[in-house]
C-alpha positions as CSV (number, residue, x, y, z in Angstrom):
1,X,-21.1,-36.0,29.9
2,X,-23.3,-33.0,29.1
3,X,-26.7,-33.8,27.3
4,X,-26.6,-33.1,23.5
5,X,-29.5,-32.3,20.9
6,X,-30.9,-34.5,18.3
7,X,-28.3,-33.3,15.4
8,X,-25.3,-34.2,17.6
9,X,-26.3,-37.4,18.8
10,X,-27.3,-37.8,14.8
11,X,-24.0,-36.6,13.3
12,X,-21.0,-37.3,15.9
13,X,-22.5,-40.6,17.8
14,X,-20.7,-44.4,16.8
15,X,-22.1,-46.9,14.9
16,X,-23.4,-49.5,17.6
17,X,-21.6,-52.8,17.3
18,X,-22.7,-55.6,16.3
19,X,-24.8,-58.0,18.8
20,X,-22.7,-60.4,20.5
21,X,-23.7,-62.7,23.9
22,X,-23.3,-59.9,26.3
23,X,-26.3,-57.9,23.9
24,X,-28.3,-61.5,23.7
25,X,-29.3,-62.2,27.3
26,X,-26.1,-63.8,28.6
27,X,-26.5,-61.9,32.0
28,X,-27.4,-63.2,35.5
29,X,-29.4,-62.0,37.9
30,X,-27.3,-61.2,41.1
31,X,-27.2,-59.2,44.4
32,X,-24.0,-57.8,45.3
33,X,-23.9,-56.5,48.8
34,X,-21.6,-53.4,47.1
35,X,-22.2,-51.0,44.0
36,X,-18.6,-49.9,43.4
37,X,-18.3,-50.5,40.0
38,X,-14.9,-48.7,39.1
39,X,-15.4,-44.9,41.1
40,X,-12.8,-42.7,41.8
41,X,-11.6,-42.7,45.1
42,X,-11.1,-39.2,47.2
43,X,-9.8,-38.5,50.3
44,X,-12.0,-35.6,52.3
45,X,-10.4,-33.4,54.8
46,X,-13.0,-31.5,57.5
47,X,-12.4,-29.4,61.0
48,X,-13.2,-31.2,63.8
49,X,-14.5,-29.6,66.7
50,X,-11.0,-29.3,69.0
51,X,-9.8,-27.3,65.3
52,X,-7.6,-30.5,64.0
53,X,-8.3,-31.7,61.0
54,X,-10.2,-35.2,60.3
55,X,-8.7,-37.4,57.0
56,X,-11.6,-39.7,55.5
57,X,-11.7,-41.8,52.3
58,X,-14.5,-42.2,50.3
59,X,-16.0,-44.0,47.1
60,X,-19.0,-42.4,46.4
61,X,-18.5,-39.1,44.7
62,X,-19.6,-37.3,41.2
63,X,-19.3,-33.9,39.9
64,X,-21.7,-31.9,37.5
65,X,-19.5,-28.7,36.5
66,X,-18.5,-26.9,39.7
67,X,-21.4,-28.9,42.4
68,X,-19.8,-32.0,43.8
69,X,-22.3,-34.6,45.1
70,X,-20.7,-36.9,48.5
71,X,-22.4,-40.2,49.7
72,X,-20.9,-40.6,53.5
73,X,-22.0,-43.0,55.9
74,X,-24.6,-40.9,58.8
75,X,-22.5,-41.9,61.7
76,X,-18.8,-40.6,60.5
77,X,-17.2,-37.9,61.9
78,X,-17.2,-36.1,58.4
79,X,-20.6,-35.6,58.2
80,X,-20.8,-34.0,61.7
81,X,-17.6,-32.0,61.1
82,X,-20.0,-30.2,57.8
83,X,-23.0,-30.4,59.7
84,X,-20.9,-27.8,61.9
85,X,-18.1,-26.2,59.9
86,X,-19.4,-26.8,56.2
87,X,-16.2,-26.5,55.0
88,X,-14.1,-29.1,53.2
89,X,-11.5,-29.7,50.9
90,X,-12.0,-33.2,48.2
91,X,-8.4,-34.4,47.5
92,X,-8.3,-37.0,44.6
93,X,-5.2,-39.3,45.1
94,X,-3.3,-41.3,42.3
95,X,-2.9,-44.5,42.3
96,X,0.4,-44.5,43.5
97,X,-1.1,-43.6,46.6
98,X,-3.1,-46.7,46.8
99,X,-1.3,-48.0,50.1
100,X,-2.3,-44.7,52.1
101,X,-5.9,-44.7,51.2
102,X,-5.9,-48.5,52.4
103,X,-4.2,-47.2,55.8
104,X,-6.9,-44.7,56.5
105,X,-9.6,-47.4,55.5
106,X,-10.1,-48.8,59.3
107,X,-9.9,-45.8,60.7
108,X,-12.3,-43.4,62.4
109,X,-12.2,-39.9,64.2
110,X,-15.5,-40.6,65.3
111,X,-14.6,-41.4,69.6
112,X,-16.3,-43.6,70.9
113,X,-16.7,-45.4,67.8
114,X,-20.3,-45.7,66.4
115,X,-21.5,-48.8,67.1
116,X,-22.2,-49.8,63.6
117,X,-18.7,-49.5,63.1
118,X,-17.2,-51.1,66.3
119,X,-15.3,-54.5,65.6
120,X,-14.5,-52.9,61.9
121,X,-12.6,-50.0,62.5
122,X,-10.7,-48.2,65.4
123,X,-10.8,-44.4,66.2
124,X,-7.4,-42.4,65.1
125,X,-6.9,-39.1,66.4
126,X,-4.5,-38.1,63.9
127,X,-5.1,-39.9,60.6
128,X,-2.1,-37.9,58.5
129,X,0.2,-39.2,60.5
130,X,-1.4,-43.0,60.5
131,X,-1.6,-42.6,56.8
132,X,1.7,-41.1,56.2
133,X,0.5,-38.1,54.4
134,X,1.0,-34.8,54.9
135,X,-1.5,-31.3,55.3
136,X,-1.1,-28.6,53.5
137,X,-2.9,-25.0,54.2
138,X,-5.6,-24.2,52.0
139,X,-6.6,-20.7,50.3
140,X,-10.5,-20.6,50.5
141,X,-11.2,-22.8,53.8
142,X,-10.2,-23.6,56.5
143,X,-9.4,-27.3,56.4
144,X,-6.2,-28.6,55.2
145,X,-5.5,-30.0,51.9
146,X,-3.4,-33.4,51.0
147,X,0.0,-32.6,50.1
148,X,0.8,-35.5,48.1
149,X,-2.6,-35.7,45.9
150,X,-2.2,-33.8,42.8
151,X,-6.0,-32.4,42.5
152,X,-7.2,-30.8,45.5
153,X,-10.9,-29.2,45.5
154,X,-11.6,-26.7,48.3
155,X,-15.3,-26.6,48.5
156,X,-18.2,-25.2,50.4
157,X,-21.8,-27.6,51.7
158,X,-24.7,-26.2,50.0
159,X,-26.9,-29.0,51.6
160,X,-27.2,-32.5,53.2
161,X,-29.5,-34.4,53.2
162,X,-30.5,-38.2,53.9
163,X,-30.2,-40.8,51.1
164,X,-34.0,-42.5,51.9
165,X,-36.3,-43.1,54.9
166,X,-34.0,-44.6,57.7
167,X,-31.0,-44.6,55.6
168,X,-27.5,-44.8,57.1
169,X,-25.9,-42.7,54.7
170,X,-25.9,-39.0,53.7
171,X,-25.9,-37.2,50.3
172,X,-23.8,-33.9,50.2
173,X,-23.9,-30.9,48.1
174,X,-20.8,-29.3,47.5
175,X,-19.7,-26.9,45.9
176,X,-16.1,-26.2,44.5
177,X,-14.5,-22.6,45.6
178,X,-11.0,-22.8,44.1
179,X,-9.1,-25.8,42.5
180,X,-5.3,-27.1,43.0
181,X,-3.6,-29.1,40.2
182,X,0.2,-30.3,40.4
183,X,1.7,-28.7,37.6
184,X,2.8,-32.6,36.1
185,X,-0.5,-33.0,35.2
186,X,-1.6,-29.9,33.6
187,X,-1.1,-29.2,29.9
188,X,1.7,-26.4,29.7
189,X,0.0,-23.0,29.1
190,X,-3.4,-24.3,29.6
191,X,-6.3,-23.8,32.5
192,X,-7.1,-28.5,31.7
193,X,-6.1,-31.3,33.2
194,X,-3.9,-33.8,30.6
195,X,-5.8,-37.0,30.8
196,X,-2.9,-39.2,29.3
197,X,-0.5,-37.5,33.0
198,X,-3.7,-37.4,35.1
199,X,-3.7,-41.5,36.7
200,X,-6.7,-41.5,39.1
201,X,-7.3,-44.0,42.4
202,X,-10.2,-46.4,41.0
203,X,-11.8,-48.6,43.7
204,X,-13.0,-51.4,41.5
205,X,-15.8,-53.4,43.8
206,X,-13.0,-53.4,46.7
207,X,-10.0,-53.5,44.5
208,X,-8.2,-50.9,43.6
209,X,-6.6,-49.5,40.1
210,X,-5.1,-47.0,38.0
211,X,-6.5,-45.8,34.5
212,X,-6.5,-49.1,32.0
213,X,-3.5,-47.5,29.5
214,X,-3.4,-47.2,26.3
215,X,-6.2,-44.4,25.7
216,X,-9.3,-45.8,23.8
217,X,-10.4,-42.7,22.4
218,X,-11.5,-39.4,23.3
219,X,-14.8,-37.7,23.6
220,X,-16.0,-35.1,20.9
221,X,-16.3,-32.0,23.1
222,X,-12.6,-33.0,24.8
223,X,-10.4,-30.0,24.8
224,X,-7.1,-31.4,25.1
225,X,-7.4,-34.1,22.1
């Protein structure tokens, strides 16, 4: 959501409800070992250094108009695939497609595995085929897109950079070159995504789901209200 100035916030915002024991300190205090609190999920495809391509899923992901923003774990082979070739394309699955992002979870294309990995997950030369999904060519780079997700971001690193001192992750900087949409979840004549066709893969603290159906409600500035 964009920001918006003090006459829009003063003429289009709700009413606030009414107080109720969620608003009157009936919260507790807890430390979850996980902050997925209901993100999309995206599958990344990257070149690896023999030229095949490497198939990762991941939780951690935002976008801010055209810059997408990646949190990957240091040790994967997608960050060293951009480190080299910063080049990738961010497929977002539906949630149909729940069973083959769970396939590719174990995986790895790092070999040998990183040793904060071993006794988790297992190398996999070719995770398309472990995953039953197919590559498709892409347009703008050079790694392959997911046939069977119906957005598909090609996109370019504009930087990467640690998450914090000693930190085992990585925050990427992307930014999104060209943009593929299956035509069942466009609106007919349009450049916009439909939201009520357009069913994302939500990973839910571990779980995963679709979109919660029936729509609440729409934003003010949506276009396709």
């Amino acid at each position: 959501m964009n920001s918006t100035t003090t006459q829009d916030v003063a003429t289009a915002a709700p009413a606030a409800p009414a107080a109720n024991s969620a608003t009157t300190g009936d919260h507790l205090s807890i430390s979850p070992s996980i902050l997925y609190f209901g993100t999309p999920v995206a599958l990344l495809t990257t070149e690896n250094p023999d030229g095949t391509p490497n198939l990762a899923p991941v939780s951690s992901a935002w976008a801010l108009g055209h810059t997408l923003v990646l949190g990957l774990g240091a040790e994967g082979r997608t960050v060293a695939n951009l480190a080299e070739r910063p080049e990738l394309v961010v497929n977002l699955p539906s949630a149909d497609l729940w069973a083959a992002v769970e396939r590719l979870a174990p995986l790895t294309g790092a070999d040998p595995v990183p040793a904060g990995k071993r006794g988790v997950y297992r190398h996999e030369a070719d995770k398309f085929a472990a995953a039953g999904l197919h590559p498709l060519a892409s347009e703008a780079v050079g790694p392959p897109r997911v046939a069977e997700c119906p957005l598909q971001l090609e996109a370019v690193v504009r930087g990467i950079t640690a998450a914090g001192p000693a930190s085992g992750f990585r925050i990427v900087e992307c930014e999104v070159v060209r943009v593929h949409a299956a035509a069942s979840v466009v609106v007919p004549g349009t450049q916009h995504i439909d939201p009520a066709a357009w069913n994302p893969l939500i990973y839910n603290f571990r779980h995963y789901f679709g979109l919660a159906r029936p729509e609440l409600g729409h934003g003010f500035r949506s276009q396709t209200a």
